[in-house]
N, C-alpha and C positions, 0 to 999 in steps of 0.2 A: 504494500500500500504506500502510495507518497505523500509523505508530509507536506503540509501546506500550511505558512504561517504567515496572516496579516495582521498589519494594523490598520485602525479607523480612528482617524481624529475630528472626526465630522459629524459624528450618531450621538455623540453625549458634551455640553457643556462643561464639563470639571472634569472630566476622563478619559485616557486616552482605549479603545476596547482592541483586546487583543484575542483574535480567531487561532486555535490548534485543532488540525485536523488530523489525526494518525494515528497508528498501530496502535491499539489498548494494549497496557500490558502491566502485571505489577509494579503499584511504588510509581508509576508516572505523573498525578497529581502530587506527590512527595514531591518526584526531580522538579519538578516546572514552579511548585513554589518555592523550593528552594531555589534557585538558582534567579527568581525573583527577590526575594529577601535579600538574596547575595549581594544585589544590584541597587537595593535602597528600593523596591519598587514597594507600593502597596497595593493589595488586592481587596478593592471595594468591595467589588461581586461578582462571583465565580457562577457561570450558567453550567453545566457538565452534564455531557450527554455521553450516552455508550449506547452505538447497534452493530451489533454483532463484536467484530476484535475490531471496530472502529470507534475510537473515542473525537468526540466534536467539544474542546471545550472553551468557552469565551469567560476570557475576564476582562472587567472594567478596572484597569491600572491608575495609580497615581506614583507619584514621586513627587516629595516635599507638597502637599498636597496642590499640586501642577499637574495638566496633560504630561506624557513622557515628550521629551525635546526629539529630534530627529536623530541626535547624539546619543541618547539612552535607549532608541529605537532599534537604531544600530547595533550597538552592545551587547539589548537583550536579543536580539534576533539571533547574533553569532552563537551567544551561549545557547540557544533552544537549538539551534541545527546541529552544536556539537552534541547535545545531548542525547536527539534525536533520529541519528544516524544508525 
């Protein structure tokens, strides 16, 4: 299955919302927060979907309570693709 990760900084006034689409598998909501926290990010609201060994799940992110910069975007994206690989 292929990973697929956006952001939207257009859907919410105070949030930046972050879409992960890929392989369910144990302890993945673990990595993905963790590797947020890592980052200073916070996680307003987490939506999380699972069909079938496919996990769909969106959080609405801040940082210092800010949208994430393009900078932090950047960052977090790297960290989720190594993750995620």
């Amino acid at each position: 299955m292929e990973t697929t990760i956006k952001f939207d900084d257009t859907s919410s006034e105070q949030c930046t919302l972050l879409e992960i689409v890929t392989q369910d598998k144990r302890g993945l909501l673990y990595s993905l927060a963790s590797i947020m926290a890592r980052l200073d990010c916070n996680i307003e609201v987490a939506l999380i979907d699972t069909e079938g060994k496919k996990a769909i799940d969106v959080f609405y992110v801040t940082k210092k309570a800010q949208k994430l910069s393009e900078v932090d975007q950047t960052m977090l994206l790297d960290e989720l693709q190594k993750a995620l690989v």
